[in-house]
MARKOL-45843 format. One record per residue (C-alpha): residue number from 1; residue in three letters; x negated, y negated, z. Coordinates in steps of 0.5 Angstrom, whole numbers, plus 500, padded with zeros to 3 digits. Last residue first. Example, Ala and Ser with C-alpha at 12.3 -4.5 7.8 and 13.67 -1.06 7.14 Angstrom:
REM MARKOL-45843
- 2/SER/473/502/514
- 1/ALA/475/509/516
//
This chain:
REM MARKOL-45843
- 532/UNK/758/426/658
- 531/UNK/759/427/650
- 530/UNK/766/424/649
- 529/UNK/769/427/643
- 528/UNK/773/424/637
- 527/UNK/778/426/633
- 526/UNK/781/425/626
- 525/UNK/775/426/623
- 524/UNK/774/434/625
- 523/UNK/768/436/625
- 522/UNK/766/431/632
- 521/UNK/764/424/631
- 520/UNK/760/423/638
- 519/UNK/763/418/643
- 518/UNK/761/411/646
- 517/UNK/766/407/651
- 516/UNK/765/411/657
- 515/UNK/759/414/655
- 514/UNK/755/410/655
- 513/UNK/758/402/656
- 512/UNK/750/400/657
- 511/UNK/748/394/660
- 510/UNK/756/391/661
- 509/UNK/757/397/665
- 508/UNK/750/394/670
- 507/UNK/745/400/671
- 506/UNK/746/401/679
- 505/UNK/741/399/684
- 504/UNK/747/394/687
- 503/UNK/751/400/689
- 502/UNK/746/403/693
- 501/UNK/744/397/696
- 500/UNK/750/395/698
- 499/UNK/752/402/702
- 498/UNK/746/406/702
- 497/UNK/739/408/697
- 496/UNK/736/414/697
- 495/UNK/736/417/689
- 494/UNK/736/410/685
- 493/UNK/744/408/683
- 492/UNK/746/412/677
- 491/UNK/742/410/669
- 490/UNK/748/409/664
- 489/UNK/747/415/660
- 488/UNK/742/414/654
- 487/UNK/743/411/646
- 486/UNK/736/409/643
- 485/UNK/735/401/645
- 484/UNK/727/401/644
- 483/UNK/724/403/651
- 482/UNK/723/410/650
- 481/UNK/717/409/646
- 480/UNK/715/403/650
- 479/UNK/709/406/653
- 478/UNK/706/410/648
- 477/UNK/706/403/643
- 476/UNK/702/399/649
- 475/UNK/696/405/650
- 474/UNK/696/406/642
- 473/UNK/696/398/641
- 472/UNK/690/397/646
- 471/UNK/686/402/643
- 470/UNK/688/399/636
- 469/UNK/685/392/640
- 468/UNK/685/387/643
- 467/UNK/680/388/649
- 466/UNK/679/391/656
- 465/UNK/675/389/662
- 464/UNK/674/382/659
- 463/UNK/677/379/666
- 462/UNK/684/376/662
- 461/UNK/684/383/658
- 460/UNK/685/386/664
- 459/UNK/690/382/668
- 458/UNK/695/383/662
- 457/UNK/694/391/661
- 456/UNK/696/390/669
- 455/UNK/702/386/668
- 454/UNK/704/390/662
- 453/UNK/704/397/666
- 452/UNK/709/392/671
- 451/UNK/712/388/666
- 450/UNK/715/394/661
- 449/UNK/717/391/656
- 448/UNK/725/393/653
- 447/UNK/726/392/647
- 446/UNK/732/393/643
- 445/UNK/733/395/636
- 444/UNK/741/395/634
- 443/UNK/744/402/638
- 442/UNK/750/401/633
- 441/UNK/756/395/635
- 440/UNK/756/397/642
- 439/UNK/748/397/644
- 438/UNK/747/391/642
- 437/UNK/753/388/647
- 436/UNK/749/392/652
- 435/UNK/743/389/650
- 434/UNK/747/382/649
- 433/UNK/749/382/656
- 432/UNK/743/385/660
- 431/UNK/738/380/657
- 430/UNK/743/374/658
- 429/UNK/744/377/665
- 428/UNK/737/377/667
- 427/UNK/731/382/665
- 426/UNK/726/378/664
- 425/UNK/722/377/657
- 424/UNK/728/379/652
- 423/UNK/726/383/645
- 422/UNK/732/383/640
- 421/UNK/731/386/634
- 420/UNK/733/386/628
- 419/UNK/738/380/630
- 418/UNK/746/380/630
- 417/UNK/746/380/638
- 416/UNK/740/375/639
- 415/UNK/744/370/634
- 414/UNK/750/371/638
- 413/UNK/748/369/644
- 412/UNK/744/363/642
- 411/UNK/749/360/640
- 410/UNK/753/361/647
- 409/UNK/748/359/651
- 408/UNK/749/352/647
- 407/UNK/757/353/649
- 406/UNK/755/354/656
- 405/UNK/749/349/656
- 404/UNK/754/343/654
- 403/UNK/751/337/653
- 402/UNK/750/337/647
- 401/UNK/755/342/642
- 400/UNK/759/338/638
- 399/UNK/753/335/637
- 398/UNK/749/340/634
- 397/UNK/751/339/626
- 396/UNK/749/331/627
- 395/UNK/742/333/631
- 394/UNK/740/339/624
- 393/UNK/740/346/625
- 392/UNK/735/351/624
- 391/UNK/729/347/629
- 390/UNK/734/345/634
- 389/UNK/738/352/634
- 388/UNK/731/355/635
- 387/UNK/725/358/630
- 386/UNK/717/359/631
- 385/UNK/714/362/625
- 384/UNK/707/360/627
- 383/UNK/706/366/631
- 382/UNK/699/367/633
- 381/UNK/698/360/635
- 380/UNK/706/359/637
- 379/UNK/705/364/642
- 378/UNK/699/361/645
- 377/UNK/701/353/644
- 376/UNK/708/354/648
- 375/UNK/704/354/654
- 374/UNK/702/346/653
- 373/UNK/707/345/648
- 372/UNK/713/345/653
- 371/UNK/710/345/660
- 370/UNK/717/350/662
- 369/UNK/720/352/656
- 368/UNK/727/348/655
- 367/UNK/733/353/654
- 366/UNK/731/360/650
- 365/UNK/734/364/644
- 364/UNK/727/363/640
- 363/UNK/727/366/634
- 362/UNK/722/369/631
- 361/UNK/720/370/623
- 360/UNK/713/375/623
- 359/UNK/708/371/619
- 358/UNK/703/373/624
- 357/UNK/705/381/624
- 356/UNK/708/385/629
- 355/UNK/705/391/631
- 354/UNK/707/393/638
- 353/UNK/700/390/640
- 352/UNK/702/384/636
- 351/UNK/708/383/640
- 350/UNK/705/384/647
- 349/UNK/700/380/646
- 348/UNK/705/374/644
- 347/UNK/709/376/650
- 346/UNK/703/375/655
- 345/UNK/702/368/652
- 344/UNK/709/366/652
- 343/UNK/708/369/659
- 342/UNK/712/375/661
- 341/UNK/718/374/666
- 340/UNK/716/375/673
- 339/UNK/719/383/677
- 338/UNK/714/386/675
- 337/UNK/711/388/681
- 336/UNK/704/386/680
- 335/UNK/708/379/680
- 334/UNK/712/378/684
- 333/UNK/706/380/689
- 332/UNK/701/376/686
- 331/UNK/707/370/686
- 330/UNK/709/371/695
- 329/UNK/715/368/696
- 328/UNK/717/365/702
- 327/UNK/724/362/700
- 326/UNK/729/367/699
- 325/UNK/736/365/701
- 324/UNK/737/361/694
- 323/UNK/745/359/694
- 322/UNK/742/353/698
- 321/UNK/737/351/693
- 320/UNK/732/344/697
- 319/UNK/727/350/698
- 318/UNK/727/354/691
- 317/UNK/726/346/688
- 316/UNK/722/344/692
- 315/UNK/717/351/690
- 314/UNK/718/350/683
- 313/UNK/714/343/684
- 312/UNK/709/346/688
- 311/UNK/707/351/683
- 310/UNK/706/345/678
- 309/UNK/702/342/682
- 308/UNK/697/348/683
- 307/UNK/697/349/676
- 306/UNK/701/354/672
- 305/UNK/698/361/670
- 304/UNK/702/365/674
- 303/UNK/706/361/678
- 302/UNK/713/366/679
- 301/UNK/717/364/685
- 300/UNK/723/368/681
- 299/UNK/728/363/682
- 298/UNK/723/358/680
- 297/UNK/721/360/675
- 296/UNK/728/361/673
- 295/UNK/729/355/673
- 294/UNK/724/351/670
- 293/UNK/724/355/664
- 292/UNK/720/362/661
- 291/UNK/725/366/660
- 290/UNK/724/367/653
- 289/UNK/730/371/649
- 288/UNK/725/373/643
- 287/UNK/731/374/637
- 286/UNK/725/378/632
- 285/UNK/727/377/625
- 284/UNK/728/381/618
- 283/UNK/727/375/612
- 282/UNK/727/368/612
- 281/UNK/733/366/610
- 280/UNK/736/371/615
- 279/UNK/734/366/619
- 278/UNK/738/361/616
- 277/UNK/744/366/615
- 276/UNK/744/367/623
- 275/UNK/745/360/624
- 274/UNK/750/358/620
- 273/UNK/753/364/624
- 272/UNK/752/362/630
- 271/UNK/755/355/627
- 270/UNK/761/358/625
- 269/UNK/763/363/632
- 268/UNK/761/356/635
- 267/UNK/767/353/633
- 266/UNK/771/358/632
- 265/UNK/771/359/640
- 264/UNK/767/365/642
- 263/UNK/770/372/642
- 262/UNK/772/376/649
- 261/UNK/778/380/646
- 260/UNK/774/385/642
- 259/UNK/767/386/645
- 258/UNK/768/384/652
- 257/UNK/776/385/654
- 256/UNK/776/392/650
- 255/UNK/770/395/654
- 254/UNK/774/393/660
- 253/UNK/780/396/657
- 252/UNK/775/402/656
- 251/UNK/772/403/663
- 250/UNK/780/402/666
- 249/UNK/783/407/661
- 248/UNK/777/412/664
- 247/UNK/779/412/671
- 246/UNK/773/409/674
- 245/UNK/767/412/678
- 244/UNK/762/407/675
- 243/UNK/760/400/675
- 242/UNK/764/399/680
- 241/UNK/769/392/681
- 240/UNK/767/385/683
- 239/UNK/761/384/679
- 238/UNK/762/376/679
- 237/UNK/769/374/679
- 236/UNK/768/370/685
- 235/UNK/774/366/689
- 234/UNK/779/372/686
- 233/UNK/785/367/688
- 232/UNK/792/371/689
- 231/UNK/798/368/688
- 230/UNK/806/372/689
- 229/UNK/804/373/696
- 228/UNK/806/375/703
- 227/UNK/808/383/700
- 226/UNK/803/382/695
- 225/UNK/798/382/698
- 224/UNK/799/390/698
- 223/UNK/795/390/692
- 222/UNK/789/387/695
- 221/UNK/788/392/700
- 220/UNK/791/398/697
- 219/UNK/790/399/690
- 218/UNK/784/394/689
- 217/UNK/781/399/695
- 216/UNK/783/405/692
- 215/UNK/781/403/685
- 214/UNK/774/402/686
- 213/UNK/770/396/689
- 212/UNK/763/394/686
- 211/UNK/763/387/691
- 210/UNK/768/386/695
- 209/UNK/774/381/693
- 208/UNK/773/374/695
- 207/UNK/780/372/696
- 206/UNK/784/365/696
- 205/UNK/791/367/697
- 204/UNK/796/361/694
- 203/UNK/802/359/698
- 202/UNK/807/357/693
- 201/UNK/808/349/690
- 200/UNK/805/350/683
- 199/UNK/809/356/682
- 198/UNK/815/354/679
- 197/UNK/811/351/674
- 196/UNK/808/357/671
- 195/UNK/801/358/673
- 194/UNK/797/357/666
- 193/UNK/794/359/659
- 192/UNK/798/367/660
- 191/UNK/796/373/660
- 190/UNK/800/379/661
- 189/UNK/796/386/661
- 188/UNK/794/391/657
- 187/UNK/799/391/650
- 186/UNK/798/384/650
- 185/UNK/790/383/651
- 184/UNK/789/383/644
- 183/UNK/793/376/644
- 182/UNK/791/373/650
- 181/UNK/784/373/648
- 180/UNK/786/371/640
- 179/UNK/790/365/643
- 178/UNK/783/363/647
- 177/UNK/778/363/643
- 176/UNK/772/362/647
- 175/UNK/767/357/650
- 174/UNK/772/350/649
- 173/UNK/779/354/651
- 172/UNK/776/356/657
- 171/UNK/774/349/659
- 170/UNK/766/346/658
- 169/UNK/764/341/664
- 168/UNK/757/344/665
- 167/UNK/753/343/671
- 166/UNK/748/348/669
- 165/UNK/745/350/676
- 164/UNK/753/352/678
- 163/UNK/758/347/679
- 162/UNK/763/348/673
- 161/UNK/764/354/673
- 160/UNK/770/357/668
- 159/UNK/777/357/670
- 158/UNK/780/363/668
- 157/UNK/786/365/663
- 156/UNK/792/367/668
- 155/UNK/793/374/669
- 154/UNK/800/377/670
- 153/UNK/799/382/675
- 152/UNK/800/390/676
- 151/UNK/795/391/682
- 150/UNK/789/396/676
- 149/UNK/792/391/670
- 148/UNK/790/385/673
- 147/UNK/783/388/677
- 146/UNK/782/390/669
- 145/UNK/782/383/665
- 144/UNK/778/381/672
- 143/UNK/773/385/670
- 142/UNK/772/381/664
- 141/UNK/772/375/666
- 140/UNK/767/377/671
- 139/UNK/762/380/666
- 138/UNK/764/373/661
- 137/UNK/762/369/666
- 136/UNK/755/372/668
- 135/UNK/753/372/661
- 134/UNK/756/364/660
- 133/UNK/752/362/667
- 132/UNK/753/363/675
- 131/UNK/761/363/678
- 130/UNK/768/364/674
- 129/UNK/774/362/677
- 128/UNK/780/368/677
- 127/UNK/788/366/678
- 126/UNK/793/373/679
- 125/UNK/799/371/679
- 124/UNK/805/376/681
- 123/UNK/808/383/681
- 122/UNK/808/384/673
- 121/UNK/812/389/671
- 120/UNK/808/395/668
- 119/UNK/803/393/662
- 118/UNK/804/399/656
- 117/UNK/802/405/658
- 116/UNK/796/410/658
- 115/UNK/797/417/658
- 114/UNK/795/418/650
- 113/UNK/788/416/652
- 112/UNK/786/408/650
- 111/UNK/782/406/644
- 110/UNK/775/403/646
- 109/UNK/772/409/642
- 108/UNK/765/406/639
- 107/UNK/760/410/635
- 106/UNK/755/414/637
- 105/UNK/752/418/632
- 104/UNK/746/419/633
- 103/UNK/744/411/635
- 102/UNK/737/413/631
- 101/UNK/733/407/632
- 100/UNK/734/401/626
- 99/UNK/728/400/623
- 98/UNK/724/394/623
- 97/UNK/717/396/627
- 96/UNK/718/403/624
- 95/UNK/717/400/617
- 94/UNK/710/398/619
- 93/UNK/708/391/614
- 92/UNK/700/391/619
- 91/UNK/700/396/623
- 90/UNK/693/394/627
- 89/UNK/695/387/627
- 88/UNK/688/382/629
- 87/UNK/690/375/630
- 86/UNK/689/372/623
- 85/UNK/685/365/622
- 84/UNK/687/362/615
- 83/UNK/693/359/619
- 82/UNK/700/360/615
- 81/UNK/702/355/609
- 80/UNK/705/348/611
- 79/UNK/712/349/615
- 78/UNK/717/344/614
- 77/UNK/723/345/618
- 76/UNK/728/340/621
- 75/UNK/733/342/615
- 74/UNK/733/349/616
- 73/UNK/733/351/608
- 72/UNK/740/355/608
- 71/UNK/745/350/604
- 70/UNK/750/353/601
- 69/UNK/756/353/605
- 68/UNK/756/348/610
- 67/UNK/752/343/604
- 66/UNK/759/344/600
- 65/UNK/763/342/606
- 64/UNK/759/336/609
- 63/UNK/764/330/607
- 62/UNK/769/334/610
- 61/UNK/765/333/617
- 60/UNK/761/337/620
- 59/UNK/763/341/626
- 58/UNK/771/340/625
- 57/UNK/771/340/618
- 56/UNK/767/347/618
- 55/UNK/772/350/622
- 54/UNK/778/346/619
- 53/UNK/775/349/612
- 52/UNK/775/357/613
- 51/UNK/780/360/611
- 50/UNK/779/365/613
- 49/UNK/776/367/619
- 48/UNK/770/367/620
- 47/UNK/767/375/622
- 46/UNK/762/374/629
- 45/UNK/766/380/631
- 44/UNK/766/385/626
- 43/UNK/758/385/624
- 42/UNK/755/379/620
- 41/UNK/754/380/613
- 40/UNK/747/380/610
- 39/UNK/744/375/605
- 38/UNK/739/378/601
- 37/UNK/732/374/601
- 36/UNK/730/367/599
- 35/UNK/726/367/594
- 34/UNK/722/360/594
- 33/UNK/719/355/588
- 32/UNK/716/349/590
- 31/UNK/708/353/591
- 30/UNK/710/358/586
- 29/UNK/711/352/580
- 28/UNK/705/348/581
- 27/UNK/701/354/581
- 26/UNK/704/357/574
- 25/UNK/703/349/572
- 24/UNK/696/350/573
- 23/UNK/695/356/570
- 22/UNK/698/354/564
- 21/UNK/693/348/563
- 20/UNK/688/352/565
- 19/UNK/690/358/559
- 18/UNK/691/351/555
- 17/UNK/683/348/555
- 16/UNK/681/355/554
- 15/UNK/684/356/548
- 14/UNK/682/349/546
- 13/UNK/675/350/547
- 12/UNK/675/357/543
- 11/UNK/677/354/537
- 10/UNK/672/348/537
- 9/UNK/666/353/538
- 8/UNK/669/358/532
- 7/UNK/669/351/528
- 6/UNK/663/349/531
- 5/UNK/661/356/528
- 4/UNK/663/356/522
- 3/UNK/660/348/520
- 2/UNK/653/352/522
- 1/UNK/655/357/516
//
């Protein structure tokens, strides 16, 4: 009977002995292995074309080919297990949070009225250099397309700016594809790579066109140049033409110049798009547009929560800027008008309290952070999945890139259009830029905070009157209701404003193309209608 028992008791030992043995190999295994999730395709303009191997050839190298296309695991990231400390997220895993807005069957209708024509006889020449950023660039670029056919010109492909704050020496041809920009612009107007020979020697007219113009004054003043000229310069491209009150063939040429001819060159177009499967790697993501650099600090004179010295250092920069006029600024009053781009700080709280949680992926579609890790540190604590073009792509596979801030700009571009949801912390041109573009393709999630109420929210919580919190959560999703990027009318000029400032309080078409480029499918298929 003893003898039975012990050898029950041994049984039973070398039971237990392989249950832990197969749970240990089990945990060894779920710590190496990694399920990716589906992969989704890009949108129509960011498609590679086919084939695809001179592209990946010229960024990496042939010898690299097969790593382009399967590799997924960003190569300068390894990211240990998520802090044990959780901040507090009222609607943890929330569909809504994903979910494409309603886009109520707005769909794009670029394509020109029956009484459109093919491009009448050219008069002359027009040449067009580009002012400010990628953002404000392409909006010039694309108003110029439709001031060409408006004074019936040849337009030449425009010189990029080369002597704004970024000092990048890239050309045309090096930012956008050049060919396909000529080519789907053929049945609107002429362009051609450069000023015939011929012409090298005639009078040139340098003109700064006026601002927000309409078709009477291109039709008349600029038009009748042509009777001493046969080039015209366009000094500044930027919003050079009116944002409403155009014949619709103009809006929706302007429309095709931005979102089917205006496509970057191939080379960045790949690796936007490696970029993109990296983070989808990850699963649905946040593009967070963080306006956090030195730069538009200082443009702004926003300080809030920077050392004195600090402060002082921005305020040199304004003042030794000549094309900045305003240089007395006073930061509270920025500030309390919303007019400073949220802190990484700031932006952390507010998107816990919209109900992101911590493990939410997140690119970060930005240039240098001002004070790096210092101001960093915040965001990062409460979302460690911190991405960028440096951490999803190695330093050999943005070398083509460096030093080129419009090409890097451009990166960024396209990863913040194809996100789930896109969230900019100040209103500037590339936030303006790619709502517009996000608009276009679908009415994709854009967030749009609110900087004035949040500033107060923010200010409170600093001086311990009100906590984190679902109360706080309620009060920040009740805001931001109708800021989600759902289909509106292009806002009109704030009632009371006059002459330029009337103008310039206007909603930019380049931010919402509704409804001049947007229709409502009717009943019958072969038909759309524009709802106005």
């Amino acid at each position: 009977m003893q003898k039975r028992r012990w050898n029950e008791v041994g049984l039973m030992r070398k039971v237990l002995s392989c249950a832990i043995c197969t749970i240990a190999m089990m945990s060894l295994l779920s710590v190496h292995l990694h399920k990716f999730p589906h992969h989704s395709k890009l949108s129509d303009p960011y498609r590679l074309p086919n084939p695809q191997i001179e592209i990946r050839d010229k960024i990496l190298g042939k010898e690299q080919e097969q790593r382009w296309t399967r590799e997924f695991i960003p190569p300068n990231v390894s990211l240990g297990p998520l802090s044990s400390q959780q901040f507090p997220v009222w609607r943890p895993n929330c569909p809504i949070l994903w979910k494409p807005v309603t886009n109520r069957d707005y769909m794009p209708c670029t394509q020109p009225t029956p009484n459109y024509t093919a491009p009448p006889e050219s008069r002359g020449y027009l040449l067009a250099h580009t002012n400010g950023g990628l953002n404000q660039m392409r909006a010039g670029i694309c108003d110029m397309v439709a001031i060409a056919r408006i004074i019936n010109a040849t337009l030449v492909v425009p010189e990029l700016d080369k002597k704004s704050y970024w000092q990048d020496s890239s050309n045309f041809s090096d930012v956008f594809n050049e060919d396909h920009f000529i080519n789907a612009l053929a049945n609107d107007v002429k362009v051609i790579k450069k000023l015939p020979e011929e012409m090298g020697g005639a009078p040139i007219a340098i003109k700064y066109f006026k601002s927000w113009s309409g078709m009477d004054y291109y039709q008349e003043e600029i038009s009748s140049m042509w009777a001493d000229y046969k080039v015209i310069q366009a000094g500044k491209t930027d919003s050079r033409l009116a944002n409403n009150n155009l014949p619709a063939d103009i809006q929706k040429l302007r429309c095709r110049a931005c979102y089917e001819a205006l496509c970057f060159a191939p080379q960045i177009e790949a690796m936007g798009k490696l970029l993109v499967d990296r983070m989808r790697s990850y699963g649905t993501y946040i593009a967070l547009h963080l306006r956090y650099e030195k730069d538009i600090l200082a443009f702004t004179g926003c300080t809030h929560g920077l050392s004195s010295a600090e402060a002082d250092e921005l305020k040199k920069i304004r003042d030794t800027n000549d094309k900045w006029k305003v240089k007395d600024i006073d930061p509270r009053e920025q500030r309390s008008k919303g007019f400073c781009p949220l802190t990484p700080k700031e932006a952390a709280i507010f998107l816990s309290s919209l109900g992101y949680p911590s493990n939410t992926p997140i690119y970060i579609a930005a240039g240098d952070i001002y004070g790096g890790d210092s101001y960093m540190g915040d965001l990062r604590s409460r979302y460690p999945m911190l991405m960028s073009k440096e951490k999803l792509a190695s330093i050999e596979e943005l070398e083509p890139f460096a030093n080129h801030s419009t090409q890097l700009a451009a990166l960024d571009y396209i990863v913040s259009v194809e996100s789930d949801v896109f969230m900019p912390t100040y209103s500037g041109n590339m936030a303006r830029a790619v709502e517009g573009h996000r608009r276009f393709l679908g009415h994709r999630r854009t967030i749009s905070p609110d900087r004035k109420a949040l500033v107060r929210l923010f200010d409170k919580i600093e001086q311990g009157i009100k906590k984190e919190g679902k109360l706080l959560s309620d009060k920040v999703i009740e805001m931001h209701k109708k800021r989600q990027g759902s289909p509106r009318k292009r806002k009109g000029p704030i009632p009371g404003t006059k002459g330029t400032d009337r103008f310039r309080s206007e909603e930019a078409f380049y931010v919402n193309p509704l409804p001049d480029c947007l229709c409502v499918q009717s009943r019958n298929p072969n038909t759309s209608v524009i709802i106005r």
